[in-house]
Structures are given as structure tokens and as C-alpha cells.
N, C-alpha and C positions, 0 to 999 in steps of 0.2 A: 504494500500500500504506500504512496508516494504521499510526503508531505508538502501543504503549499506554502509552508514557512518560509522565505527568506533564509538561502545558505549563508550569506555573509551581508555586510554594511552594504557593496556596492551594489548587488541585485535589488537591496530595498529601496534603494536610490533611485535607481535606472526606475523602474515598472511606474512609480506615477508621472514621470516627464512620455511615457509613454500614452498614459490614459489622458493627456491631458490635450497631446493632437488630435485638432478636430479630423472628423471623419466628413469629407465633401464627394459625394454623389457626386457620377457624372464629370469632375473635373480632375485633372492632374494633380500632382501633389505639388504646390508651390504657386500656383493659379490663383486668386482672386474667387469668391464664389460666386456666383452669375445672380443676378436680382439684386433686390434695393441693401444685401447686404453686401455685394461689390462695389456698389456707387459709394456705399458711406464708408470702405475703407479707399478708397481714390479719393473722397474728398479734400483729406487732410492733408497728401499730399501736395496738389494743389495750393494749397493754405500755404505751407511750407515753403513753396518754391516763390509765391509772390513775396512770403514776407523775406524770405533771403535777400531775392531783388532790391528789396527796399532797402534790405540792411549794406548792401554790394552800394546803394548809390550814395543813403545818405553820408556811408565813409568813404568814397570818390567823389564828392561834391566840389571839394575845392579842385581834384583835378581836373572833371570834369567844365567849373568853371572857369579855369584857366587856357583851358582850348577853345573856349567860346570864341574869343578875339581873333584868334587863327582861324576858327572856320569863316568866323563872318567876309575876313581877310579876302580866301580863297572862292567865296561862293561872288564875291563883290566882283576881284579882279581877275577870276580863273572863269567862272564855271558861267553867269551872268551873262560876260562879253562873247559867249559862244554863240549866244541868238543872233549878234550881229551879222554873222556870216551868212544870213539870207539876203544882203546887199552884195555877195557875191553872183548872181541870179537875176539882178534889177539892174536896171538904168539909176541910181539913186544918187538923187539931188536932194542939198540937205537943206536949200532954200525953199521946199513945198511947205514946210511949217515952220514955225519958231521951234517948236517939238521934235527931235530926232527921231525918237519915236515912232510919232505921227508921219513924220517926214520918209521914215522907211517903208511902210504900210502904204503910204499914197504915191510911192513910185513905181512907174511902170515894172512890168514884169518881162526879161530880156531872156529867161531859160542860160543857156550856156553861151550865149553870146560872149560872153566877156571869157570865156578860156577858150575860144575859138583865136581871139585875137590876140590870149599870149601865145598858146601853142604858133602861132603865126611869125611873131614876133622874132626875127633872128636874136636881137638884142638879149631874150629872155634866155635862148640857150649859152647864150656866151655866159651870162651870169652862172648858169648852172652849171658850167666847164668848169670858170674860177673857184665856183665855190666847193666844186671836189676835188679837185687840184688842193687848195689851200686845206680843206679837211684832211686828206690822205696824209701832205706834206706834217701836217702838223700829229696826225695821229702815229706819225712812223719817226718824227724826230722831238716832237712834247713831253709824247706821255713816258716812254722809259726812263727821261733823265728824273722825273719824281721817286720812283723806284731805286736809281742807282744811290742818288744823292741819300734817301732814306735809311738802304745799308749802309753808305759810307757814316752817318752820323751816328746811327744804333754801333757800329762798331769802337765810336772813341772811347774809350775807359772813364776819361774824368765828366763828370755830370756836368760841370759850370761852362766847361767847353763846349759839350752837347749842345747846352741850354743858349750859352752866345751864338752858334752854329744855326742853330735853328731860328734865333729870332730875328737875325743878319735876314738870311733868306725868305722868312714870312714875312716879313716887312712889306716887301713892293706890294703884296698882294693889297693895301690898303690905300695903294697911292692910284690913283685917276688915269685913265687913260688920257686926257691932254695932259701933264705931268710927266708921264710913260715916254710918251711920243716927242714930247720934247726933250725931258735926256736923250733921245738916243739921240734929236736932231743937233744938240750939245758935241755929243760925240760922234757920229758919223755922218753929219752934214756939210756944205760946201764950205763953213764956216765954222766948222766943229775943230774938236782938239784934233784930232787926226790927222786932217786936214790940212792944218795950221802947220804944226811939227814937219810933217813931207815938207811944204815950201819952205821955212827954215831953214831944212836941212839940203834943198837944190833938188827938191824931186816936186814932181806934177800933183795936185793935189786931184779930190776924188770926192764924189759927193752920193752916196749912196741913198741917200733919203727920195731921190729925184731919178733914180735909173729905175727903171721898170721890170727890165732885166733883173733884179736880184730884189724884186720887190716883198715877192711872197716867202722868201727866206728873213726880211727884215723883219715881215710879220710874226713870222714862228715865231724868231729872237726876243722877240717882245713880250710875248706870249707867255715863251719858258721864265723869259726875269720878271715878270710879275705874276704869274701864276703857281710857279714851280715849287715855291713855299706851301700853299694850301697842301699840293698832291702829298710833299712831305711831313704834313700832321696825318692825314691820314692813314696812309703806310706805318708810318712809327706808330700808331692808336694799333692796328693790325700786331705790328711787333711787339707792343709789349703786354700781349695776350698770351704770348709764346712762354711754357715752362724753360727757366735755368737748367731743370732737372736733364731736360731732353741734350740741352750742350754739354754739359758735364756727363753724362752717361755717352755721347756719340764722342770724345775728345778721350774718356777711357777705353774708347774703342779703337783707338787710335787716329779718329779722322780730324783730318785737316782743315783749315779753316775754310777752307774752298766746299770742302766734301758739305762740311757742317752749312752752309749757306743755302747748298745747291741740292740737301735734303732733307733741311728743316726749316729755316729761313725764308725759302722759296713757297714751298706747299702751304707754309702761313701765310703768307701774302695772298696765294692764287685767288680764294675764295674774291677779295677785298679787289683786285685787278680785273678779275670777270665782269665786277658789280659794276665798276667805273670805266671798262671798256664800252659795257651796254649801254651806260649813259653817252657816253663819248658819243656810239653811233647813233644814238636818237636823237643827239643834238648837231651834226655833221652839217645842216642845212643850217647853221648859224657858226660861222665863225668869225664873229668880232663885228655888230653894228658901228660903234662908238669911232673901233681905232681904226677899220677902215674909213668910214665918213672922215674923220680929221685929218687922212691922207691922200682924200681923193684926187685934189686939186693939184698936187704933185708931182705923183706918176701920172694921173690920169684915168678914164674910165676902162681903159682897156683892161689894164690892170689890176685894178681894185675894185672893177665891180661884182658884187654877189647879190645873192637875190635878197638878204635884207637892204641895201643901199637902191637895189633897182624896184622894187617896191616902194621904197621911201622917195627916190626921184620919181620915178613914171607915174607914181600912184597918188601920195600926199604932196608933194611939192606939185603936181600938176592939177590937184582935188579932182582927182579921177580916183574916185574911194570904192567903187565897186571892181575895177580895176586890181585896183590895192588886193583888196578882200577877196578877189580870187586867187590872186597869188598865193598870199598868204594862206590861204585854204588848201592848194595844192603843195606848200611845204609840211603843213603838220598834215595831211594826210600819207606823205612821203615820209616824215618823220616820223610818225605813228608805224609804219609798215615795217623802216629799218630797226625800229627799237623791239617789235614784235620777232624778227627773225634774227635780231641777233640775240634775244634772249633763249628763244630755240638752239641756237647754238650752243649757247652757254648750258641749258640742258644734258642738250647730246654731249658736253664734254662734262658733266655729272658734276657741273658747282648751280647753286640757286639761283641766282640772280639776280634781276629786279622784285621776282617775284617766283613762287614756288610750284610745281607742275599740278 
């Protein structure tokens, strides 16, 4: 005859956490039970998840409020001025009303007129030759020296040196492009030190601000000495991500300072060079409104024109705005397309990039 006693403490433990699961017809074990006793355990969590919301916003309020002023920024000057571009599409005269507005709305309607007559336009391709020309040039001789100059600075020993190294070279980036443009006209103009010095010394002097010929190399030049400080905080933000652990363990492995560069140094950066080539190429159809307009007059338009400057002549300087506006429309659609496939690229070579797959 079997007893139903309880052999030890644990069995007597276990048997009522047993009797005390419910037993639900009809449903799985771990299921909700169907009828108004499933709605009223769904209800509470509901409950739960708004008042979390609430507790999630009123402790992000301040940061929340602090991004107000940026979004209003970007909906004003980004997102706003996007409806404009239906004056790409019009004959628009901005004399139909006192109202811009209004004045867009009551101009006729011209369909693609107005990209008939750039795609026509020889003028228009020549700007778009200059202006890959001058992207290509500057993407092949710009952007590596931010990179070099980066490692050469992460490699000095003493900090103070680092820190003068680096604010030597971030510097220009705060200085103006008329400023830019005239040191260089300082030094490499018909009247610059350079210049000067050759005839001094019985040689022919030489005016490079004004040759055409070496024009879009003056641009880079300018570029790299006023820009070349930024690309160098960036990079070093990248480096000094980088464990000590990994140099010190690859330098007991015997590797050299080359090795240590070229296989840790390196693949920390790659990430951070992806992100900022992809920007690079989205932005390829803008290289330099400011500093070429204040050199136009110089070399000339052969030269220096791209299609922000031939938009800015052909289109605002002649208030031919619809004009303007399809140009303009047709570079960020181009821009839009290059930044999409070069981040596909950036994919296919397995870093993130602008954005994640």
C-alpha cells in the first residue's frame, strides 16, 4: 500500500506551485485565455507601456527641448524651401504679386521648358566638365593629406607639441574665404613675395593667381590650407578610440611601426574615411561657391566656372529664377543619386556609412 505522504521537504514544496497553474481549455500553455479574461490581462499592459512613455519623456524633456531650435532651424531653411522648386516648371515672375507666394501660384505653367534650354545650353556642360574636373582633382589630392597629417600628429610623443601641431593647422579653417584668397594673392600673385624675390634676385617674375592654366591646382591649394585642419580633428576623434592594449601587444609581436599602422591604425580609421568619402561624393557638384566667385574675374569664366557660379550668373544675376531652380534641381537630384551609390558601395565593401542597410 503506497503512502501519499510527502518523502522529503522538496516534494512538499514542488506539489502546491503545481496545483496552483491554472488549467486553460482549448489554449496552449503560456497563451492569454481567450474572452473578457484575456482583454483584462492585456489591459495592464497597455497601462504600463503608456505610463513608461511618459516617464521616457518627462526625463528627456530638457533634451528633447533643446533640439526644438534645430529642428525649427532645418524645417525653416532645409525642408520648407523644397516647395520652391515648383518655379522650376513655371515661367515665374516674382512681380505678379507683392507675395512670393502668390506670385508662384499665378505664374504660368512652362512643364520642362526651362531644362530643355539648359540641357541646350553649351555653357551649362562646360560648367559641369569644370566642376568634375575640380571634384576628382581635389578628391585625389585633398582628402589623403587629412589622413597623412593625422598619423603624422597621433605619432608625436609629447602632448603640448601634438596640441600646438594641431591648432597651427585648424586654425585657417576659421579664416574667410576673401582672407584665404588673398594670402595666397600675398604670396603667389604678380605682386606677391615670390614674385618680388625672383626680380630681386634677376629672374622673371610669375603670377599664378591670373594663369588659368594652373588654376584648379591653386584651388585645391587653398582648399587643403584651410580645410585640412577640420579632416585632422576628425581622424584623431577616430584614433583615439583605438586601444594602447592592441600597440603594445602587436610591438611584443614584434611588429614595426609601419606593420602597427598598416594593421591597426589603418582599419580604425577605414570605418571614419568611408563615412566622409560618401559625403565627399554627395557633395562633388559643389566645390567652392565663395572662393571661386572671388576669383572669377581673374582667370576668367573658362576657368572657374561650375555650376554653382553658372547658376548664380545665368540665373540670379540675370533674375531668371526659374532658370536658377532648375539647375539647381538637377544638381541635388544628381547629388542625391551619387550619395545613394556611393553608399552602396560603401556597403558592398562591408563599412556602414551614411546610413545602415
Amino acid at each position: 500500500m503506497s503512502s501519499t505522504v510527502p518523502r522529503d521537504g522538496a516534494d512538499a514544496t514542488a506539489s502546491p506551485k503545481v496545483s496552483r497553474t491554472p488549467a486553460v481549455s482549448g489554449g496552449a500553455a503560456g497563451h492569454p485565455p481567450p474572452g473578457d479574461a484575456g482583454r483584462a490581462e492585456r489591459r495592464p499592459e497597455r497601462r504600463a507601456g503608456r505610463l513608461a512613455f511618459r516617464i521616457r519623456l518627462r526625463r528627456d524633456r530638457t533634451l528633447i527641448l533643446m533640439t526644438v531650435p534645430a529642428v525649427l532651424l532645418l524645417l525653416v531653411f532645409n525642408y520648407i524651401p523644397i516647395l520652391g522648386n515648383i518655379v522650376a516648371f513655371e515661367d515665374y515672375d516674382p512681380y505678379l504679386s507683392d507675395n512670393g507666394f502668390v506670385a508662384m501660384l499665378q505664374s504660368p505653367w512652362v512643364g520642362l521648358e526651362q531644362f530643355d534650354r539648359i540641357f541646350q545650353d553649351p555653357a551649362f556642360w562646360h560648367a559641369v566638365q569644370n566642376t568634375f574636373v575640380l571634384f576628382l582633382l581635389q578628391l585625389v589630392l585633398f582628402f589623403p593629406i587629412p589622413v597623412a597629417l593625422a598619423l603624422l600628429i597621433n605619432s608625436v610623443v609629447r602632448p603640448r607639441v601634438r596640441a600646438v601641431a594641431q591648432a597651427v593647422m585648424y586654425l585657417p579653417h576659421f579664416f574667410s574665404w576673401v582672407l584665404v584668397v588673398t594670402v595666397f594673392q600675398q604670396i603667389f600673385g604678380g605682386a606677391g613675395i615670390i614674385a618680388q624675390t625672383l626680380r630681386q634676385h634677376g629672374h622673371g617674375g610669375f603670377d599664378l593667381m591670373t594663369d588659368p592654366g594652373v588654376f584648379k591646382f591653386l584651388v585645391t591649394a587653398e582648399g587643403v590650407w584651410k580645410d585640412a585642419g577640420w579632416g585632422i580633428i576628425v581622424f584623431l576623434a577616430a584614433l583615439a578610440s583605438v586601444s594602447p592594449d592592441l600597440y603594445e601587444a602587436a610591438a611584443m609581436d614584434g611588429a614595426g611601426r609601419w606593420r602597427r599602422m598598416w594593421h591597426i591604425t589603418l582599419p580604425a580609421l577605414r570605418p571614419v574615411i568611408a563615412l566622409l568619402l560618401v559625403l565627399r561624393v554627395g557633395d562633388a557638384l559643389t566645390v567652392g561657391f565663395e572662393q571661386l566667385l572671388l576669383q572669377r574675374d581673374s582667370v576668367g569664366p573658362g576657368a572657374s566656372e561650375v555650376l554653382d557660379t553658372y547658376v548664380w550668373w545665368n540665373g540670379i544675376r540675370n533674375q531668371d529664377f526659374s532658370y536658377a531652380a532648375a539647375a539647381g534641381l538637377i544638381k541635388g537630384v544628381v547629388g542625391l543619386g551619387l550619395v545613394l551609390t556611393a553608399n552602396k558601395t560603401a556597403h558592398l565593401m562591408g563599412e556602414q556609412g551614411v546610413y545602415k542597410k
